[in-house]
C-alpha positions as a printed NumPy array, in Angstrom:
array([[141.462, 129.49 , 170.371],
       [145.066, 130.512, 170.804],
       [146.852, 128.546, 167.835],
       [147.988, 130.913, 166.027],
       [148.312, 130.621, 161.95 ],
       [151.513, 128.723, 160.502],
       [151.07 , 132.261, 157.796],
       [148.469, 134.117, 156.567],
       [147.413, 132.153, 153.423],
       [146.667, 133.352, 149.848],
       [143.955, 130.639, 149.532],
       [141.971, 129.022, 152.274],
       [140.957, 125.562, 150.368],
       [136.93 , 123.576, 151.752],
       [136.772, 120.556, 150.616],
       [134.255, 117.433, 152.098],
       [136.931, 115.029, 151.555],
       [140.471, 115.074, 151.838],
       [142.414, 112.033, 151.01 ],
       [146.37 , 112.497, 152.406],
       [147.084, 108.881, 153.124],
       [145.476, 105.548, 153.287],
       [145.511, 105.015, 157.162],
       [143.331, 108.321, 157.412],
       [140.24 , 107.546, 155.226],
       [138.378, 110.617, 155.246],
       [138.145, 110.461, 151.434],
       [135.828, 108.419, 149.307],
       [137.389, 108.459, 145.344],
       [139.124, 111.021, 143.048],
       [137.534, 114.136, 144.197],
       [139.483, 113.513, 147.63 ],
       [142.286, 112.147, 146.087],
       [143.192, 115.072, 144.007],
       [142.306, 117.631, 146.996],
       [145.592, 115.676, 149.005],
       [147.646, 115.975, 145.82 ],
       [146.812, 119.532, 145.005],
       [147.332, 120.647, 148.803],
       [150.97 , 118.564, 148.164],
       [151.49 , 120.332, 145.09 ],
       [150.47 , 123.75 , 147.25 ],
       [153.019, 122.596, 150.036],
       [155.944, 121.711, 147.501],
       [155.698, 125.178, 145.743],
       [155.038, 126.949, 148.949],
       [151.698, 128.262, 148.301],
       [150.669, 129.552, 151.489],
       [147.447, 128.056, 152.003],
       [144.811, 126.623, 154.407],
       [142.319, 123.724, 153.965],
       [139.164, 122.575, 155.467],
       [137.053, 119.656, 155.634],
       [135.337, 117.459, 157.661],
       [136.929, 114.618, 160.263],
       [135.312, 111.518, 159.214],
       [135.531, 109.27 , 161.916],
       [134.059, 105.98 , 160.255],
       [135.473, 107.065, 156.97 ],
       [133.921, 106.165, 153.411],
       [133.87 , 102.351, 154.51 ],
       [135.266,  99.049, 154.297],
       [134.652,  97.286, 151.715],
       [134.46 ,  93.093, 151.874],
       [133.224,  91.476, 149.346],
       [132.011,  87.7  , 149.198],
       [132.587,  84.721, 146.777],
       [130.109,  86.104, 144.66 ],
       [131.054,  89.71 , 144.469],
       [128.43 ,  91.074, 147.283],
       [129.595,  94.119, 148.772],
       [129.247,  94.246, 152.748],
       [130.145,  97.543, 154.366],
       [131.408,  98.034, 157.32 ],
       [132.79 , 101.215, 159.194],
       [136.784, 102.268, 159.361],
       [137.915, 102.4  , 162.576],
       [141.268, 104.407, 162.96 ],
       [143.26 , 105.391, 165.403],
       [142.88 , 110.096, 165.004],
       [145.176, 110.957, 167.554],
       [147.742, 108.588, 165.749],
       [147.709, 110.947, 162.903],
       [145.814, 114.132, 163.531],
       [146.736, 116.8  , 166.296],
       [143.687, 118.2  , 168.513],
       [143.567, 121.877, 167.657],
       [142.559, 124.195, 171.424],
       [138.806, 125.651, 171.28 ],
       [135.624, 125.527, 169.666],
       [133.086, 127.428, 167.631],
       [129.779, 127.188, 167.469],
       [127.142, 126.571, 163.856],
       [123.378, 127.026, 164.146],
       [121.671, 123.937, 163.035],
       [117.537, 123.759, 162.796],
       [117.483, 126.446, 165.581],
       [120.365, 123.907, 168.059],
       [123.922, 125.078, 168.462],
       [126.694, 122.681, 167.781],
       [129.607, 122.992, 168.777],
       [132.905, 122.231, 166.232],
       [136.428, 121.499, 166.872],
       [138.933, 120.933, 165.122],
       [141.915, 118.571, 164.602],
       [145.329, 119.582, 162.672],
       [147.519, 117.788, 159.69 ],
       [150.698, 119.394, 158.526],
       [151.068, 118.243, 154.748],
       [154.985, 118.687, 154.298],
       [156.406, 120.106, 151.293],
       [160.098, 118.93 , 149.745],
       [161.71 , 122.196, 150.876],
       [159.818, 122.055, 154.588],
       [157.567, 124.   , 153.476],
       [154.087, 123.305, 155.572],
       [150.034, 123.703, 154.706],
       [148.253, 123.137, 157.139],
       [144.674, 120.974, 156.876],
       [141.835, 121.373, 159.371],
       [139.316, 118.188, 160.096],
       [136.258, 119.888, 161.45 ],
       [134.224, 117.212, 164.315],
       [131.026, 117.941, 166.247],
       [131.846, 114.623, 168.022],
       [132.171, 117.461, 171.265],
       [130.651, 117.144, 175.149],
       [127.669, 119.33 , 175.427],
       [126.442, 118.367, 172.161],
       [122.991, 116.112, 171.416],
       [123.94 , 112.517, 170.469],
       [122.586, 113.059, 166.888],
       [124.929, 116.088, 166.642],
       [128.116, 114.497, 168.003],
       [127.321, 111.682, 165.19 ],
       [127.063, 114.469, 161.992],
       [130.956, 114.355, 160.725],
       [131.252, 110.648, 161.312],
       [130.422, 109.411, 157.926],
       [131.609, 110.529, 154.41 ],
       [128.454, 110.262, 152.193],
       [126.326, 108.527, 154.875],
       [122.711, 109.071, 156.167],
       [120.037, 111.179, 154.276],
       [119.683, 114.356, 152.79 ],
       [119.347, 116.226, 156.186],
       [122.342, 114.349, 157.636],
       [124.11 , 115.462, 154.42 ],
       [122.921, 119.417, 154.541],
       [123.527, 119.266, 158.304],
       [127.633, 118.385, 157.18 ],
       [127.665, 121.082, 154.597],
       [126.559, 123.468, 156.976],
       [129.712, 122.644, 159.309],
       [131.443, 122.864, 156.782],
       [130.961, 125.946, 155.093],
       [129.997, 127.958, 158.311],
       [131.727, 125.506, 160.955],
       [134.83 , 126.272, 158.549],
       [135.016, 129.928, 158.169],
       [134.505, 130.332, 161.871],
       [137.222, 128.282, 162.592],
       [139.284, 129.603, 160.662],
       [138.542, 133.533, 162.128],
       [139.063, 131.8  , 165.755],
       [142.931, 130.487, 164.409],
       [143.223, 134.065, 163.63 ],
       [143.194, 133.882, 159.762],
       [141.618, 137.301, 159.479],
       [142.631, 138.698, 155.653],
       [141.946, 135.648, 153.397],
       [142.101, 136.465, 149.786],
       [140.602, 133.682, 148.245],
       [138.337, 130.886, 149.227],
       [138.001, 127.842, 147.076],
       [134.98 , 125.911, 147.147],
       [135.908, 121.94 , 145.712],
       [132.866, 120.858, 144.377],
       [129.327, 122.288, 145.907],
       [129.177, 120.784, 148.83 ],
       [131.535, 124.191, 150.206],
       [128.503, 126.516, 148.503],
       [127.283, 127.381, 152.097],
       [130.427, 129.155, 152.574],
       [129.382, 132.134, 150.195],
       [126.121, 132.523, 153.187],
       [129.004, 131.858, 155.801],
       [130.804, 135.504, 154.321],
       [128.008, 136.995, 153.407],
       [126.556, 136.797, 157.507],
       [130.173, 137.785, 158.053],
       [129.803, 140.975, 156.369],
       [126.252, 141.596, 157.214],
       [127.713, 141.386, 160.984],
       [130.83 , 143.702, 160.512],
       [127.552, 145.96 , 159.46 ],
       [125.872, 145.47 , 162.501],
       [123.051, 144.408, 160.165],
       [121.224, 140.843, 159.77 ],
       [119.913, 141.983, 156.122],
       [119.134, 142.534, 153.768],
       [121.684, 141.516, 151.446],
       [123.218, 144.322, 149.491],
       [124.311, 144.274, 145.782],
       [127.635, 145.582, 146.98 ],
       [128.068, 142.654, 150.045],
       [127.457, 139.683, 147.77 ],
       [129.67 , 141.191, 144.868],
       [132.464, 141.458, 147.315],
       [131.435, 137.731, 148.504],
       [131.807, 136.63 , 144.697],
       [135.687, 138.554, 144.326],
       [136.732, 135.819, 147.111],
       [135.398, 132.857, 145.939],
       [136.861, 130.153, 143.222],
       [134.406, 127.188, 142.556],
       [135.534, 123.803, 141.127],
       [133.06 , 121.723, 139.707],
       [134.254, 118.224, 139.189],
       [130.947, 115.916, 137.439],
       [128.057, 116.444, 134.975],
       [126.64 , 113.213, 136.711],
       [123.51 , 114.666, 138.385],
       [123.899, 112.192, 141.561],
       [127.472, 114.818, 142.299],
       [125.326, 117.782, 142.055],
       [123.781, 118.008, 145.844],
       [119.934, 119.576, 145.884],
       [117.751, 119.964, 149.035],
       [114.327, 121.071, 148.972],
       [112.868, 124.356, 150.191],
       [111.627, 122.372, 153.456],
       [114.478, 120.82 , 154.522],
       [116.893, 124.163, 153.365],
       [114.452, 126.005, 155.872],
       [114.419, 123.778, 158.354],
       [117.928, 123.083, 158.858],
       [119.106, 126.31 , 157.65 ],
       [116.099, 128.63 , 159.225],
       [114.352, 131.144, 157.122],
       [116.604, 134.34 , 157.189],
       [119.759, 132.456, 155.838],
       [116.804, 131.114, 152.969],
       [115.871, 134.668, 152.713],
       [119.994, 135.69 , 151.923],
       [119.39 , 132.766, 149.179],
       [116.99 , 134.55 , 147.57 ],
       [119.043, 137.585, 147.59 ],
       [121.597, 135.079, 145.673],
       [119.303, 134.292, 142.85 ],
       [118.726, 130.399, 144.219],
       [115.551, 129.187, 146.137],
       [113.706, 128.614, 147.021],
       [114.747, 124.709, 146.928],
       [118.731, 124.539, 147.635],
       [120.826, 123.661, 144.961],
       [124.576, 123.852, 145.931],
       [126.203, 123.814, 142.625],
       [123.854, 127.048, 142.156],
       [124.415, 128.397, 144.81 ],
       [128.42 , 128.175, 144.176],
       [128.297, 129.63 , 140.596],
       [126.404, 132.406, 141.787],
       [128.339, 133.421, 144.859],
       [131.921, 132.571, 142.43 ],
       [133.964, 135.173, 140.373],
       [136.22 , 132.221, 138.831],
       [134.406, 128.805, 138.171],
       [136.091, 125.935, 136.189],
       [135.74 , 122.505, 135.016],
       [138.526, 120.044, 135.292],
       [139.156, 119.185, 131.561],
       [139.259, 121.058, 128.656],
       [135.631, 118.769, 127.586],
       [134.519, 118.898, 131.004],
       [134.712, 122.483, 130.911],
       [132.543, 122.883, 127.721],
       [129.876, 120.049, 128.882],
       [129.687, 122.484, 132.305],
       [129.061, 125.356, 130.018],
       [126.415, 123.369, 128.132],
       [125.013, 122.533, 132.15 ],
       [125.359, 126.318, 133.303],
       [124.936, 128.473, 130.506],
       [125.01 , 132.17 , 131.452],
       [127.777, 131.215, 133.799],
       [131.616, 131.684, 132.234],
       [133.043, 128.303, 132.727],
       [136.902, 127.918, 132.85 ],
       [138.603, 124.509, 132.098],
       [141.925, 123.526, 134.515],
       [142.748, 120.109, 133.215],
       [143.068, 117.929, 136.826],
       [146.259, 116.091, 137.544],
       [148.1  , 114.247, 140.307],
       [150.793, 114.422, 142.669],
       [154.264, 113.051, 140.592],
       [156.163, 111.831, 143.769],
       [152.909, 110.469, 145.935],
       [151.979, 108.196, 142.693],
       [155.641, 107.096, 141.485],
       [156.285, 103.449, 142.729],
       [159.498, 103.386, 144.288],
       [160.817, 101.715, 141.449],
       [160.211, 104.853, 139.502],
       [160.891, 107.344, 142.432],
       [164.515, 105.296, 142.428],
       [164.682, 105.329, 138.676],
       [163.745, 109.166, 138.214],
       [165.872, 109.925, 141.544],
       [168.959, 108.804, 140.148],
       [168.166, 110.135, 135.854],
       [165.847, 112.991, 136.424],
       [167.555, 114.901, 139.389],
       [164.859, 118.098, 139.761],
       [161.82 , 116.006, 139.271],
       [160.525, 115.967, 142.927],
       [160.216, 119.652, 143.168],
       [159.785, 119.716, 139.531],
       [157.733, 117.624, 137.6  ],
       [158.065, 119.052, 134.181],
       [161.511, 117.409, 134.528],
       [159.529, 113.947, 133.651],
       [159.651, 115.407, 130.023],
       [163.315, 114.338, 129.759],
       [162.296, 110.535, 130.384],
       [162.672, 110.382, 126.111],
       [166.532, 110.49 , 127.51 ],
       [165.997, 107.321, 129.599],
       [167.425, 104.094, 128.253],
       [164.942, 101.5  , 127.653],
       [166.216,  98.656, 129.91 ],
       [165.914, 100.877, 132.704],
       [162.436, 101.724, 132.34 ],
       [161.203,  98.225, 131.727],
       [163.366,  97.162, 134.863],
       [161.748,  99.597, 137.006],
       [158.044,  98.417, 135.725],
       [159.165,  94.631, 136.308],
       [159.591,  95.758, 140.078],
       [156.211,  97.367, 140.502],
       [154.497,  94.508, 138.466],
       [156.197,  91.886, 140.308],
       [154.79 ,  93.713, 143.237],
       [151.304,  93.875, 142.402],
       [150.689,  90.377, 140.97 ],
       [152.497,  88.829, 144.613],
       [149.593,  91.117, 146.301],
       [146.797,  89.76 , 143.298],
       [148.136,  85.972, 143.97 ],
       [148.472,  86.214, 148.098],
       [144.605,  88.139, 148.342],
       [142.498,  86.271, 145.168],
       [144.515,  83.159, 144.401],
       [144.217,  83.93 , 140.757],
       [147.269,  82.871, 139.39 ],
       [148.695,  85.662, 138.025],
       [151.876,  85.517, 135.817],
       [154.621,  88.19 , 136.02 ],
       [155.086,  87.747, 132.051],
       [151.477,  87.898, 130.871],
       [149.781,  91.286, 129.561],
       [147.919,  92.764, 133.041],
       [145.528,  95.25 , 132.237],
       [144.237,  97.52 , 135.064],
       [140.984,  98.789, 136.108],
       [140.59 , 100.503, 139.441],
       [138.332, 103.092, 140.227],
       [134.558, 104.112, 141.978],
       [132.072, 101.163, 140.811],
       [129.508, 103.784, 139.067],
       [127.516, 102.279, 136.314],
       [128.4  , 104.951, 133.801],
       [132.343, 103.75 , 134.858],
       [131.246, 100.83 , 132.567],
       [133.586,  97.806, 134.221],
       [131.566,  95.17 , 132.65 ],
       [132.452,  96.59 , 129.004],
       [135.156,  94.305, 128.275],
       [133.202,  91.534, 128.87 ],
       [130.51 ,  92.207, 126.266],
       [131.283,  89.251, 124.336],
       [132.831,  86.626, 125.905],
       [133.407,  84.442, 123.102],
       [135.735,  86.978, 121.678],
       [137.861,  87.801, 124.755],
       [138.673,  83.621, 124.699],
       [139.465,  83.93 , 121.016],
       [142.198,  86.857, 121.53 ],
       [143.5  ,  85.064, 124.288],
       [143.996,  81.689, 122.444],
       [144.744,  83.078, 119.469],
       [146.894,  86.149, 119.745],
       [148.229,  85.824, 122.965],
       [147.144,  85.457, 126.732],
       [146.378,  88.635, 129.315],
       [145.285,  88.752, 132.96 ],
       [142.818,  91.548, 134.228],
       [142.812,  93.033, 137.807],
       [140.054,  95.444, 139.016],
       [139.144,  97.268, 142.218],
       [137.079, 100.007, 143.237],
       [133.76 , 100.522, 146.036],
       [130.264, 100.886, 145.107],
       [128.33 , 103.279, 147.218],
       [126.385, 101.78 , 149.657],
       [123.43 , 102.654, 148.453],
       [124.54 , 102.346, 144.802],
       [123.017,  99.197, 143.644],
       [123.956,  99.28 , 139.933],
       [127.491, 100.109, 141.084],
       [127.04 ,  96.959, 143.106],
       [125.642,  94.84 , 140.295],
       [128.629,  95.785, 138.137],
       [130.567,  94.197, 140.604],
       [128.891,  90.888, 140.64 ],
       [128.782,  90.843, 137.33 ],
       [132.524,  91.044, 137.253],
       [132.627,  88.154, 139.322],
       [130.409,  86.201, 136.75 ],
       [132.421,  86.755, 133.95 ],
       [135.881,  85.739, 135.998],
       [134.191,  82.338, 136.539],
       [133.028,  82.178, 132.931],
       [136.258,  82.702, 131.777],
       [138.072,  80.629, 133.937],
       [140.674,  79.063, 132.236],
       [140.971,  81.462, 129.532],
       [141.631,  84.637, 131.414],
       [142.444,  85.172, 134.99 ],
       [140.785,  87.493, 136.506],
       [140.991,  89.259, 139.844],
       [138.873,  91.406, 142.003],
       [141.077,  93.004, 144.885],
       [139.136,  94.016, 148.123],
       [138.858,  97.9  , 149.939],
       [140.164,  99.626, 147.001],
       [142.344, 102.666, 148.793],
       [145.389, 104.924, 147.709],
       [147.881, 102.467, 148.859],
       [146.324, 100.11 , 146.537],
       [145.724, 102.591, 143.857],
       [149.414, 103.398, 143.767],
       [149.944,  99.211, 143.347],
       [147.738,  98.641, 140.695],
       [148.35 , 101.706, 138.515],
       [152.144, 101.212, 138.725],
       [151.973,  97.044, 138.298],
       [149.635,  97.399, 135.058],
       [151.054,  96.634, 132.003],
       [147.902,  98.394, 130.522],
       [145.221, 100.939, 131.649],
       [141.976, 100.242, 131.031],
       [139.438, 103.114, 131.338],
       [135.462, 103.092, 129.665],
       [133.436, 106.034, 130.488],
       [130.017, 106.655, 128.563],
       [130.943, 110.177, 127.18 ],
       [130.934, 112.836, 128.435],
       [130.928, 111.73 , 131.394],
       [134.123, 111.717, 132.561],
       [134.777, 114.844, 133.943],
       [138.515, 114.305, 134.238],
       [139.456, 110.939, 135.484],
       [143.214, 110.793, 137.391],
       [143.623, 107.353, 137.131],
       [145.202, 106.856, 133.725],
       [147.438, 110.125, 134.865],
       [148.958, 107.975, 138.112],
       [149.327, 104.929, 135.715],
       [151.237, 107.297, 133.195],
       [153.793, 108.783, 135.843],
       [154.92 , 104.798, 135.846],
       [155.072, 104.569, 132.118],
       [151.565, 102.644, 131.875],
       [149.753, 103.323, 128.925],
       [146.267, 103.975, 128.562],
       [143.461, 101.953, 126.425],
       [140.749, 104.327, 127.07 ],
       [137.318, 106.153, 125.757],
       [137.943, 109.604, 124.403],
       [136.311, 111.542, 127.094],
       [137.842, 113.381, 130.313],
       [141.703, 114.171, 130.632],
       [142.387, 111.093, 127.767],
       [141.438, 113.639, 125.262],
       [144.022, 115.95 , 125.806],
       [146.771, 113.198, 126.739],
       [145.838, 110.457, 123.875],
       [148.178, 110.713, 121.121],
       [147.351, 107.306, 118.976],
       [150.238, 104.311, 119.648],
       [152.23 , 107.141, 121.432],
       [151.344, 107.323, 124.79 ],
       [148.073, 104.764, 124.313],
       [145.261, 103.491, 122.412],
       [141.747, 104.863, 122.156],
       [138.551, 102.855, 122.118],
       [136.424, 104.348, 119.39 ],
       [136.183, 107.849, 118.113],
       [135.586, 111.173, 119.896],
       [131.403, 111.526, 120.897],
       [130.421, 114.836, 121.814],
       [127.14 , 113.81 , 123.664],
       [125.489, 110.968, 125.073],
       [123.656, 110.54 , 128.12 ],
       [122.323, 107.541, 127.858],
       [124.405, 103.799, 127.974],
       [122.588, 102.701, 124.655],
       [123.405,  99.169, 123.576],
       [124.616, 100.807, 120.342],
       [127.407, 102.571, 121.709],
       [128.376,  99.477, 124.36 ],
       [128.751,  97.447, 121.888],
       [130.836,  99.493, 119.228],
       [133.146, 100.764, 122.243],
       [133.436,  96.844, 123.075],
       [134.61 ,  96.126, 119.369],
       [136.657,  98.987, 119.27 ],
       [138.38 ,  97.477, 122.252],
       [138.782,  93.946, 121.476],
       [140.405,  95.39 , 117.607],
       [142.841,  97.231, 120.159],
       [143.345,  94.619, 122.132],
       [143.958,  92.169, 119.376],
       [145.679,  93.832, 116.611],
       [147.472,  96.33 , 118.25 ],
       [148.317,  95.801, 122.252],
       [149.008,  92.046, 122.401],
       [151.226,  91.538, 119.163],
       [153.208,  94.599, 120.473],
       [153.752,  93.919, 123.656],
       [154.474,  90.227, 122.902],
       [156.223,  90.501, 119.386],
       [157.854,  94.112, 119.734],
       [158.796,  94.839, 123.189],
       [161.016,  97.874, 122.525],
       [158.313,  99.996, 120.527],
       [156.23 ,  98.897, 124.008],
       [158.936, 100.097, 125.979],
       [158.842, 103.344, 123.989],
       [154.904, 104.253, 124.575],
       [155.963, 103.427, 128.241],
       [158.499, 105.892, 127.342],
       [156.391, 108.549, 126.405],
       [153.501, 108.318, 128.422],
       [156.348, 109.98 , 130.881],
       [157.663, 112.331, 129.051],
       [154.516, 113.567, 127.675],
       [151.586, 112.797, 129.945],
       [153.536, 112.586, 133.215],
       [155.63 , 115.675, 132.815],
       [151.82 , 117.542, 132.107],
       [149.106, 115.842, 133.375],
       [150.768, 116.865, 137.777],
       [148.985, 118.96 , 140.149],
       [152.222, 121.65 , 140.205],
       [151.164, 122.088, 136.451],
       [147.636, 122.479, 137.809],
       [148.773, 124.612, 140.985],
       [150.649, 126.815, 138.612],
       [147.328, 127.369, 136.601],
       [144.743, 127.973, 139.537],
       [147.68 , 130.729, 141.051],
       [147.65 , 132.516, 137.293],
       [144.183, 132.004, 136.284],
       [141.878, 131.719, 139.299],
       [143.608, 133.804, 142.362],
       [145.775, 136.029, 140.534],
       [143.026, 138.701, 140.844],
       [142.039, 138.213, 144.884],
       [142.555, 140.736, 147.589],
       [141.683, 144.198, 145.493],
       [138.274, 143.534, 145.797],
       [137.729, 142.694, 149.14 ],
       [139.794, 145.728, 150.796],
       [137.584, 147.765, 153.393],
       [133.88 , 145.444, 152.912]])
């Protein structure tokens, strides 16, 4: 390869999915989401930095969904070339004793000063390869477990090598987003057996140096996000010397990627302050670190906002912290800018469902990944009740969206279920599902909200970001203590919580569904509708403050700024002559 390196980054960033804008959809839910925000956050503040993942070229998928709420999938087609730049060369992975060739495609995320980080989509989809092999970065979270070890080995080895071939000799730091990157600590430890002339054993010395490069990122304590292979397949696909360097790891002699991350890490960290003490309850032994997640300010303002903040809050683009002096913004001025984004989003709601949405009744939002533990169908555990707040206390109008996995069929059950309770309560409350949840629809629905609606079964929320996108437009949250809400929930300030603070449970017990559902509905009732309704100005102030409080905090710069001080502020003295 003869592209030579925009600069020699401080961080080189892997990552399965990268979400940077809703035409490329190489990105499935929030673990994408926030890698496009933090690499923006990176770009704005001139981090130099590099990122990898993989060029999905069917996507996640496309979600339609039938009168009845069945999901169909189907794949994304989309145009690369129209977006992505075709990088010159290729390396080559070992896969179950076949070579496969990788190339690579470039994206240039754009900073507000110019500054540039550039983002590598790794494809085997390359001439000379099998037909199986072309076929292994099509699909994000597709095929089997072999299909899915077979990705993570392009990733982590398919990555580092093309990195070395772009010339990006003397990287610091490598951060691994989740485990699926773990096969990147065998990627540098092969690297330095080869600078040794050696093919092993692993030395003490090799896979300490290995460990002062490497920041891991955990993101779930849902098992499902925690990817395990057994000792057959590892061997097969990954031959028995790299399962022998395993070994030498501590792991094996089944796979486990989130092991094999923590062991080859120096810095590891959960992403909440509860997440991160949950993960040390999952991985004791292990020092867990907790960098509260957050998301990009400018990507997630509706232009309403952008305009609003542009023309009040001068520095805010390069520096979100600025948000914080939103307690100086008059009133009118905020609600005016939220009238724009709801107005948009209830046009969209009314063009795609037909629900009948009204621009002056309560909305209250609920977008996200159909998981079962997400718990959509909580607000519909007693439908008796919901008609009762709604005819007595005054009406609201719910809007969800969000993709089950295709082979998640309790995700997909939640879904119809929704659809059941939208024709029970037909007539009392309008209800609308909205199609191929995205970003660009993310960014509609958590601006056009009047209210953000979030129930996790604690703890299992590692962070959450939607409640943070609905806060940089003022929306305030009505949401489980668990995840991020912890830290940003200050009661009838910047939201409302449903129920008290639980410490533990793993399973959805009936109990605890229905005294989060009451909790909600006394919210809901006593609180949310007669102030939104009756008191518009103290609603207009929690709008206020969910700004200057949660927006002006809860931003990947803040985040950025604590990964450079916390998790590479130590890199490069370590790794010096290995």
């Amino acid at each position: 390869m003869s592209t030579e390196p925009i600069e020699t980054p401080l961080v080189a960033y892997f990552s399965m999915e990268i979400g940077l804008d809703p035409a490329i959809p190489t990105y499935a839910g929030g673990l994408g989401v926030l890698a496009g925000d933090t690499i923006r956050s990176a770009a704005d503040l001139e981090v130099p930095m590099v990122a990898v993942t993989l060029l999905h070229r069917y996507g996640y998928f496309y979600q339609r969904l039938d009168h009845a709420g069945r999901q169909a999938e189907e794949p994304v087609l989309w145009p690369i070339d129209d977006f992505l730049e075709p990088v010159d060369g290729r390396v080559t992975v070992d896969i179950e004793n076949r070579t496969v060739a990788v190339r690579a495609w470039r994206y240039l995320v754009k900073g507000v000063s110019g500054f540039t980080v550039p983002v590598y989509f790794l494809d085997t989809d390359v001439d000379g390869n099998q037909p199986g092999d072309r076929r292994l970065t099509d699909v994000l979270y597709g095929g089997d477990a072999s299909y899915r070890l077979c990705q993570e080995v392009v990733l982590g080895y398919g990555g580092l090598k093309i990195l070395r071939a772009l010339g990006y000799r003397e990287v610091p730091c490598y951060h691994l987003n989740e485990g699926h990157a773990a096969l990147l600590v065998l990627a540098l430890l092969e690297e330095k057996l080869a600078a040794r002339g050696r093919t092993g054993p692993v030395s003490a010395d090799m896979l300490e140096a290995v460990r002062a490069q490497c920041v891991f990122t955990t993101h779930t304590p849902v098992p499902a996000g925690h990817d395990q292979f057994s000792a057959d397949l590892a061997r097969r696909i990954l031959g028995e010397r790299r399962c022998g360097w395993l070994q030498a790891c501590g792991t094996g002699p089944a796979l486990n990627m989130t092991e094999l991350a923590l062991r080859g890490s120096r810095y590891i960290n959960g992403v909440a302050m509860k997440h991160g003490e949950v993960s040390q309850s999952l991985f004791p032994g292990y020092p867990i670190h907790s960098i509260t997640n957050g998301v990009h300010a400018v990507t997630w303002a509706a232009p309403a906002f952008q305009a609003l903040y542009d023309r009040r809050l001068p520095d805010w683009r390069r520096d979100p912290l600025s948000l914080r002096y939103a307690v100086g913004i008059p009133g009118a001025e905020i609600w005016a800018a939220h009238t724009e984004a709801k107005r948009a989003l209830v046009k969209l709601v009314n063009r795609e469902t037909n629900a009948g949405f009204d621009r002056d009744v309560l909305t209250i939002g609920f977008a996200r990944r159909a998981a079962l533990y997400k718990r959509g169908t909580l607000i519909f555990h007693d439908l008796d009740r919901l008609k009762a707040i709604a005819r007595q206390v005054g009406p609201f109008q719910l809007v969800f969206a969000g993709k089950a996995h295709p082979r998640d069929q309790d995700g997909k059950d939640m879904i119809q279920r929704i659809y059941e309770a939208r024709k029970a309560l037909e007539g009392a409350v309008a209800i609308a599902y909205l199609n191929n949840y995205d970003m660009a629809l993310a960014k509609l629905v958590c601006a056009g909200a009047d209210v953000w609606l979030n129930t996790p079964l604690p703890p299992l929320e590692a962070s959450g970001t939607s409640g943070m996108k609905a806060a940089i437009n003022g929306v305030p949250s009505l949401s489980v203590l668990d995840g991020w809400w912890i830290e940003g929930h200050v009661e009838g300030v910047t939201g409302w919580s449903i129920g008290e603070r639980i410490d533990s449970c793993l399973e959805p017990a009936s109990g605890m569904d229905a005294c989060h559902a009451a909790a909600l509905y006394d919210k809901l009732a006593n609180h949310i509708l007669p102030c939104f309704y009756k008191d518009r100005e103290r609603f207009i102030g929690i709008m206020r403050h969910c700004i200057a409080l949660n927006g002006a905090f809860f931003n990947t710069h803040r985040m950025m700024a604590q990964y450079l001080h916390n998790a590479y502020r130590l890199v490069g003295r370590y790794v010096r002559g290995m």
